[in-house]
C-alpha positions as CSV (number, residue, x, y, z in Angstrom):
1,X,-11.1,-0.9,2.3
2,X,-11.3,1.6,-0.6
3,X,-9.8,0.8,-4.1
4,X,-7.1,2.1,-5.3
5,X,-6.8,4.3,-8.7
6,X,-4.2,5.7,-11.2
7,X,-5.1,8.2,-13.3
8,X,-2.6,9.0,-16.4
9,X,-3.2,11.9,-18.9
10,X,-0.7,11.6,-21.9
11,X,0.9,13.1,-24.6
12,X,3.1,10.1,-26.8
13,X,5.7,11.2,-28.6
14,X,7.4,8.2,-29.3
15,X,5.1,5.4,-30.0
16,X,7.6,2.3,-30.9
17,X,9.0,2.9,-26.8
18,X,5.4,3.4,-25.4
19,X,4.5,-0.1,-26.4
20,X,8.1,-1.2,-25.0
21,X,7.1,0.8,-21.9
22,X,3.6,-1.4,-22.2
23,X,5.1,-4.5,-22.2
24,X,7.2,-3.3,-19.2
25,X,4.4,-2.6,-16.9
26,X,2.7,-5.7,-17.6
27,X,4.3,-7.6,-14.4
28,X,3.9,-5.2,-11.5
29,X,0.3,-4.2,-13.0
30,X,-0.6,-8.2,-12.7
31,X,2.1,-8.4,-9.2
32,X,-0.6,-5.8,-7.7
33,X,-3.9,-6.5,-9.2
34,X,-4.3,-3.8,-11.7
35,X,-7.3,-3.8,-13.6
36,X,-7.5,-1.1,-16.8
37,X,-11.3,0.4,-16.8
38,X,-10.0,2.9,-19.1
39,X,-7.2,2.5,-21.8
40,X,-7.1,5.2,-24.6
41,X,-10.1,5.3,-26.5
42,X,-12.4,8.3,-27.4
43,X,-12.9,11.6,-25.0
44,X,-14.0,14.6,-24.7
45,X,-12.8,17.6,-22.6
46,X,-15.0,19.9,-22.4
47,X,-13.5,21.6,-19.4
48,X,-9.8,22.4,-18.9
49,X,-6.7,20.9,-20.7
50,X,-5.8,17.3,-20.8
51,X,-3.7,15.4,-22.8
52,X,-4.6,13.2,-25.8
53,X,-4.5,9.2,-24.2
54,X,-6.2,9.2,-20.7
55,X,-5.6,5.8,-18.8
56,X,-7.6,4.9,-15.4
57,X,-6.2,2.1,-13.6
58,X,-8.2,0.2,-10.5
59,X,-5.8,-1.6,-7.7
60,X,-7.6,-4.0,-4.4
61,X,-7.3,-0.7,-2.2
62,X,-5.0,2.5,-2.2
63,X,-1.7,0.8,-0.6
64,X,-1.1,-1.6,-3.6
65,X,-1.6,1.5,-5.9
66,X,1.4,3.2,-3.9
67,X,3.7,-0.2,-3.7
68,X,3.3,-0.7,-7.3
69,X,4.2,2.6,-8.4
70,X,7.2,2.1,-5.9
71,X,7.8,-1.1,-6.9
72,X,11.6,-1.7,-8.7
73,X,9.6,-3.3,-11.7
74,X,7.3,0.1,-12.2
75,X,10.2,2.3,-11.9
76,X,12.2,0.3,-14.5
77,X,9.1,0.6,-16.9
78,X,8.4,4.3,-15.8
79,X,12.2,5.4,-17.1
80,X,10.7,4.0,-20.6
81,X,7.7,5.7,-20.4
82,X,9.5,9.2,-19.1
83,X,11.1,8.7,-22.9
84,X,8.0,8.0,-24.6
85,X,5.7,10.5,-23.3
86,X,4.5,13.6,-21.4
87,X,1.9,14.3,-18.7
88,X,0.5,13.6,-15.2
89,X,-0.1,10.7,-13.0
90,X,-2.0,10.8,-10.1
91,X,-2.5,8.0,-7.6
92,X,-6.0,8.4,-5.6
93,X,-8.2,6.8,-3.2
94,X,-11.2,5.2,-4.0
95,X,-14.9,6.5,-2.3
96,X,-17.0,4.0,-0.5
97,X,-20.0,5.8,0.3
């Protein structure tokens, strides 16, 4: 069964609530297995426009990516995070070629 991955460009605006958003998503991330491979840190974009913090996430397969993202806990932190920041989220299926 493929992994699972989030994948968050964003802009903070508000860094005091992003860490409270942080310590929010600590619980479902560990509830579904999240792992962080990528969590801020240097890039470069040398196509197209993204935004300044990029954050990959890696879930057991694709299902617990959704479930967590729907889970009450998620949503709780994501209304902190809505205040914090700006940008996308995508939830994607792994490859297994």
């Amino acid at each position: 069964m493929p992994k699972g991955y989030w994948v968050a460009n964003m802009d903070v605006h508000k860094a005091e609530v992003y860490d409270t958003y942080r310590k929010a998503n600590a619980k479902p991330f560990a509830d579904f297995g999240a792992k962080f491979l990528v969590r801020g840190g240097s890039q470069t974009t040398p196509e197209g426009a993204v935004h300044s913090r990029t954050v990959v996430l890696e879930f057991p397969n694709y299902a617990d990516a959704l479930a967590c993202y729907n889970s009450a806990d998620y949503q709780a932190a994501k209304d902190i995070r809505l205040d914090a920041s700006d940008g996308t989220l995508i939830i994607v299926e792994g490859y297994e070629g």
